[in-house]
C-alpha distance (Angstrom), angle and dihedral (degrees) to the residues before:
residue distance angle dihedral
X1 . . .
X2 3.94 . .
X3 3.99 84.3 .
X4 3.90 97.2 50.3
X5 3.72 87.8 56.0
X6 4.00 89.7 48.4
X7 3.77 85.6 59.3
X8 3.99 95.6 48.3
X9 3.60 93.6 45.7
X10 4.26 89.0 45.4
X11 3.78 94.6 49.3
X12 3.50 103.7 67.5
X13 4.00 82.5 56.6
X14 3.33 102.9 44.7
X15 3.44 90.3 45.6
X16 3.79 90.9 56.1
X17 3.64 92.6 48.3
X18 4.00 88.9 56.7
X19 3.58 91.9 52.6
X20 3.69 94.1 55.0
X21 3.48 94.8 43.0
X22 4.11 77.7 60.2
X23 3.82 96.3 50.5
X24 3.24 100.4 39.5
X25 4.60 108.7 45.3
X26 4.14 84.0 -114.6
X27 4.10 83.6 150.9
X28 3.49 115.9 70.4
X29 3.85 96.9 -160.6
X30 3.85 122.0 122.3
X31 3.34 115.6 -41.8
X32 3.84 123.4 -108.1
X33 3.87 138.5 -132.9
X34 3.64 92.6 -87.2
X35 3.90 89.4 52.7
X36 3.57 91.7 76.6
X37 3.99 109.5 51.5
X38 3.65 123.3 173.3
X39 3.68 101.2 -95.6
X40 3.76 138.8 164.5
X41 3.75 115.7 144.2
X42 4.64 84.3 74.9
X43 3.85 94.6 43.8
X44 4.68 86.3 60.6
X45 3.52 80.7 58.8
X46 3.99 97.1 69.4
X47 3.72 87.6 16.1
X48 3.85 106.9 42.3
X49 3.70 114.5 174.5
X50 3.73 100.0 25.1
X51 3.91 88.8 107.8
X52 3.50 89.8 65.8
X53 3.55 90.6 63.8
X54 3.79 91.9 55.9
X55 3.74 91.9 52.3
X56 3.85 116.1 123.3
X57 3.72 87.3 17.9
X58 4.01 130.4 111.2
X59 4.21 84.8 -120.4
X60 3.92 89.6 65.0
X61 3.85 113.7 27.0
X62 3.68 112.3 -178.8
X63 3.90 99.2 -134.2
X64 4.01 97.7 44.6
X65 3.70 127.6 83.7
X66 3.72 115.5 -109.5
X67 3.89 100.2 -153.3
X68 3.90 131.6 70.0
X69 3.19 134.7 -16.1
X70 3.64 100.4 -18.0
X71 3.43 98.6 44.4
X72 4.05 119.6 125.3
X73 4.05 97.8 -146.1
X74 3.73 113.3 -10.8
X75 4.04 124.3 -171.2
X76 3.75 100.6 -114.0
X77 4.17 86.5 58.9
X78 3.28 94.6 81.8
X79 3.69 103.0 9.9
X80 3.89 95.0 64.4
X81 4.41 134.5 -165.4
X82 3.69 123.9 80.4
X83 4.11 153.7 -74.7
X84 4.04 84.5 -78.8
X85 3.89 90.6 78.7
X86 3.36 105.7 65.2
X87 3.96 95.1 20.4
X88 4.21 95.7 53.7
X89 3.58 123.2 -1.1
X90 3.69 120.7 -1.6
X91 3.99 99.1 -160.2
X92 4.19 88.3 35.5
X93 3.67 80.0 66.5
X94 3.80 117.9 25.8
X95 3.69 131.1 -171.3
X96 3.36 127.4 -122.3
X97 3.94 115.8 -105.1
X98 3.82 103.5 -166.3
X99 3.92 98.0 -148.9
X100 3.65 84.5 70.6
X101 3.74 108.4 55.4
X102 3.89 125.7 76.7
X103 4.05 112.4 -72.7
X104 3.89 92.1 -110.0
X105 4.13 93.2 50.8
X106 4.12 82.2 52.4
X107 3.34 98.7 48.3
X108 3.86 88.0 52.9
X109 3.78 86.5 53.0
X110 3.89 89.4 53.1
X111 3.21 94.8 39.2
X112 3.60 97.0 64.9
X113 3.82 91.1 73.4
X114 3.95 101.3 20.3
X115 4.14 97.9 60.4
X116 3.81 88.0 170.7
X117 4.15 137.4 133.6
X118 3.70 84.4 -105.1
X119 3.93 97.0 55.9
X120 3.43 90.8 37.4
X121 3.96 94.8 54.8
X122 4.19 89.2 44.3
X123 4.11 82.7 56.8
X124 3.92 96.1 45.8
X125 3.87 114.8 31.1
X126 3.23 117.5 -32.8
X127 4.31 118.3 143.5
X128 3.82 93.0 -116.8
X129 3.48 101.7 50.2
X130 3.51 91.3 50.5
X131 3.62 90.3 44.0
X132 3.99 80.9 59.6
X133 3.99 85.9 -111.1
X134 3.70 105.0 156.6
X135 4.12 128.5 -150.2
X136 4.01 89.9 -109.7
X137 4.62 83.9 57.7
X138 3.75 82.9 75.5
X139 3.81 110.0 15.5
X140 3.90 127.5 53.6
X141 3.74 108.0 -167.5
X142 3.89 94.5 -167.4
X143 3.60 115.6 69.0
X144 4.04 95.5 -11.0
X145 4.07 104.1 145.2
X146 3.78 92.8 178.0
X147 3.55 132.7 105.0
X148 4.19 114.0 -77.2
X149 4.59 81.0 4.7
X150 3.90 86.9 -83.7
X151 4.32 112.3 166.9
X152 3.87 90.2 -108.3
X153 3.73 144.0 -28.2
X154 3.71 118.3 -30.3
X155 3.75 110.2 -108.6
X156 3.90 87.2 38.4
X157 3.86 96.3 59.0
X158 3.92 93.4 41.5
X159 3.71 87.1 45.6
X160 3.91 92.8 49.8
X161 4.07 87.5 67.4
X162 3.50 98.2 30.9
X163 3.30 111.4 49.0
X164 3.71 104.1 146.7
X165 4.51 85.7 69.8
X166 4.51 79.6 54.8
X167 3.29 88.6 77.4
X168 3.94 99.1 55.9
X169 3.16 98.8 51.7
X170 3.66 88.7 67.3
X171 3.86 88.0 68.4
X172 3.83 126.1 115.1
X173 3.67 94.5 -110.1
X174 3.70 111.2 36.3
X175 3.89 146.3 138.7
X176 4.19 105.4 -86.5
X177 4.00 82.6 -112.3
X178 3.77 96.0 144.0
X179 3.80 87.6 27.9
X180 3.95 87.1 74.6
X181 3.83 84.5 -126.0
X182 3.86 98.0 108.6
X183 3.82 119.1 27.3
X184 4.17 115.3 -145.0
X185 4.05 86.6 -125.6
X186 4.22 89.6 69.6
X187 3.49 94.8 65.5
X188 4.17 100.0 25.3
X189 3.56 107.2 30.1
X190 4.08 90.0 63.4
X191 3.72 90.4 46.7
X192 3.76 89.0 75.2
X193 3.64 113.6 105.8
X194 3.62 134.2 -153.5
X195 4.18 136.3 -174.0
X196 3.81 81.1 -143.6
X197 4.29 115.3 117.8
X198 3.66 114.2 -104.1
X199 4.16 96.6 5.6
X200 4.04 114.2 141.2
X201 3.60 104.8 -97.7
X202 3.64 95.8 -152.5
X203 4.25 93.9 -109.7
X204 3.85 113.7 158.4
X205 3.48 95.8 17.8
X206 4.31 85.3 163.1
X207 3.30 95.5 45.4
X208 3.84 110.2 54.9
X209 4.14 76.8 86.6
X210 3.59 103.6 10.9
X211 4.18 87.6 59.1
X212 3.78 92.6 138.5
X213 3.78 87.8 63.4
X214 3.86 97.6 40.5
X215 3.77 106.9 74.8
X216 2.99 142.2 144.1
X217 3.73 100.1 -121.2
X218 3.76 131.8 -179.0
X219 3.89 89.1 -124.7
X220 4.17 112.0 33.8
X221 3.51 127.9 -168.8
X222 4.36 102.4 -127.5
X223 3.61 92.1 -138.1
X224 4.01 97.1 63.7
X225 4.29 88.0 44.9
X226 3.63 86.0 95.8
X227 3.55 126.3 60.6
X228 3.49 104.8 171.4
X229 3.70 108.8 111.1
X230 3.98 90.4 -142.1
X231 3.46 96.5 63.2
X232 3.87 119.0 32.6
X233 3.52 125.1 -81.1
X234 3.96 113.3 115.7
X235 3.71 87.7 -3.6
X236 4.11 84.7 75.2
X237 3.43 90.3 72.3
X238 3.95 116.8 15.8
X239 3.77 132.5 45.1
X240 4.46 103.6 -125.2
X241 3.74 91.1 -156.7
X242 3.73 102.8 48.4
X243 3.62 143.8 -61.1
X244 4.19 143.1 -160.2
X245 4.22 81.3 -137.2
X246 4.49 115.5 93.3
X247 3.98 100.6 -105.9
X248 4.30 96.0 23.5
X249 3.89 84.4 -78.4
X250 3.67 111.7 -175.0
X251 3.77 101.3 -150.5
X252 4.17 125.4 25.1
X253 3.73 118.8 -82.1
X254 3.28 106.7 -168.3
X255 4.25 126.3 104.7
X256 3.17 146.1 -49.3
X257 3.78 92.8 18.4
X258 3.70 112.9 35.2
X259 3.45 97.1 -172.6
X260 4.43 104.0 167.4
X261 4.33 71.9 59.7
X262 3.42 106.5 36.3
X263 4.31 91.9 49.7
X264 3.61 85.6 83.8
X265 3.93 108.9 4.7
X266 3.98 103.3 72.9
X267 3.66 99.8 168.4
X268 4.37 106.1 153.4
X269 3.46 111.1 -131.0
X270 3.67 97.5 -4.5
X271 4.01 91.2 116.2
X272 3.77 93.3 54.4
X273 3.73 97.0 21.3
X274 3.98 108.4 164.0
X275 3.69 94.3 -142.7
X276 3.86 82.8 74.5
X277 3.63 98.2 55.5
X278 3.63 130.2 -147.1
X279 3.76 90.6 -49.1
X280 3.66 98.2 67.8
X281 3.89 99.6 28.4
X282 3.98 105.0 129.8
X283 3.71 97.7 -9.1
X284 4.06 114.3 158.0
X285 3.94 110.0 -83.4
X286 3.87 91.9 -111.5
X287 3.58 98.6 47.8
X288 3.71 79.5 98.0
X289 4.00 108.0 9.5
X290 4.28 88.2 62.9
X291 4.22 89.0 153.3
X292 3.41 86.5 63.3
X293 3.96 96.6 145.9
X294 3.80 88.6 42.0
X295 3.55 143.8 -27.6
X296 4.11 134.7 -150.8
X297 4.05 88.7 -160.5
X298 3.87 112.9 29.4
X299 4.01 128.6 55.6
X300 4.17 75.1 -160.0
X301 3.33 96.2 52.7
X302 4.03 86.2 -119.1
X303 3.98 124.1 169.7
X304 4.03 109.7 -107.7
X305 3.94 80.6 -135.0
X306 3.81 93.7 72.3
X307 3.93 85.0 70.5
X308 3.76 92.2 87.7
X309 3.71 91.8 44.8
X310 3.84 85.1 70.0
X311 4.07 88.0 -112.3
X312 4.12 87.5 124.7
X313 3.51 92.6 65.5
X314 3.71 136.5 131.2
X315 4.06 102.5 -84.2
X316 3.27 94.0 8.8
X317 4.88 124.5 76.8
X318 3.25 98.9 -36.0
X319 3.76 119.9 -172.3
């Protein structure tokens, strides 16, 4: 009896003493999802002036708040542990600095704000990541001033990894890469593919700007049906970084051999075909197949204006 009434009178007590330990961190167990608030305004204390490299950027927006709940971008987004860092023992309980971790445990990080085909490719298959590539390789959040916070200028930071694509671009006929005219990310940045739902697949890479030659056309030549430059398509015949061939060919076009042709088109005696006489004898292939990408009158890809020529006839190209 004397011990039951021990017990009543010690709850109250202990009871009090676990709701204190509550309120004020007495355990020293791992920390908890409130242990790691968004915060900003305590990290400038240690790390004054790091704002200022933020400024102009999306991460540090003049007119938003940059602590809790309401804050735009705040330190402890990116730069992840808990309250115990800058309350206790700041190397007991480091930070995370996301230029330091593995390029798929960044991309995560990033990820959590930037939910977007591009994050979502680096996190499923994309060549960098695998390549262990990080986000930070390409984009400096501190102090960045160009476009999307990348290092430096496009064509200078793809250039810096690939540098055996410089050379090409060096070429008489070329892409204006280094011109500033075309940016690498046009052509490459849509060639990223992801199992995701409604995610750009990359299709038509060539004709976002080449739309003239993209169709759809009743009659389509099969090497222009794909676009991807992975796999074919445009690639079968022309060169996208730059060429010493008119029109970024990839092979010569020129006669008697007519070999960017002839790699697929094997047709004997067709380029010096006697039918055509002396005329026609070794003339280039599109002399007289002009549509070659496509055409909305000719499964050969033949110029209407050969119909006077008699071409048209009965026996002979018909329509």
């Amino acid at each position: 009896m004397s011990r039951m009434i021990s017990y009543r009178l010690a709850l109250p007590f202990l009871t009090a003493i676990a709701l204190m330990g509550a309120v004020f961190g007495f355990s020293r167990g791992a920390s908890s999802a409130q242990d790691n608030p968004r915060a900003s305004t305590v990290c400038l204390d240690c790390h004054s002036g790091q704002d200022t490299t933020l400024a102009g950027t999306a991460h540090w927006p003049s007119t938003a708040p940059h602590d809790g709940a309401e804050a735009w971008a705040a330190c402890t987004d990116c730069h992840r542990g808990d309250h115990r860092h800058w309350e206790e023992d700041p190397t007991s309980y480091p930070m995370t600095n996301p230029s330091k971790v593995t390029a798929k445990a960044e991309a995560q990080i990033c990820a959590t704000c930037h939910q977007n085909s591009h994050q979502q490719n680096t996190l499923e298959k994309n060549v960098h990541a695998a390549s262990d590539v990080s986000c930070s390789g390409c984009h400096r959040v501190h102090g960045s001033r160009q476009a999307s916070l990348l290092k430096q200028a496009e064509s200078g930071l793809c250039l810096g990894c690939h540098s055996d694509v410089a050379g090409q671009f060096a070429r008489s006929y070329r892409h204006p890469v280094n011109d500033g005219i075309v940016k690498c990310s046009e052509c490459h940045m849509t060639l990223d593919r992801t199992s995701r739902p409604l995610s750009n697949n990359g299709t038509n890479v060539c004709g976002t700007c080449h739309a003239d030659l993209a169709g759809p056309f009743p009659y389509e030549h099969p090497a222009t049906l794909d676009y991807s430059t992975e796999e074919g398509g445009c690639l079968t015949c022309h060169d996208p970084h730059g060429s010493s061939l008119p029109r970024m060919f990839s092979q010569p076009y020129e006669p008697p051999h007519f070999q960017l042709c002839s790699q697929c088109h094997v047709v004997p005696g067709h380029n010096f075909n006697p039918m055509h006489g002396t005329a026609w004898a070794g003339k280039p292939c599109n002399d007289c197949h002009t549509d070659i990408h496509g055409s909305y009158v000719s499964q050969l890809f033949l110029s209407e204006s050969l119909k006077a020529q008699g071409c048209f006839n009965v026996g002979c190209h018909q329509f």
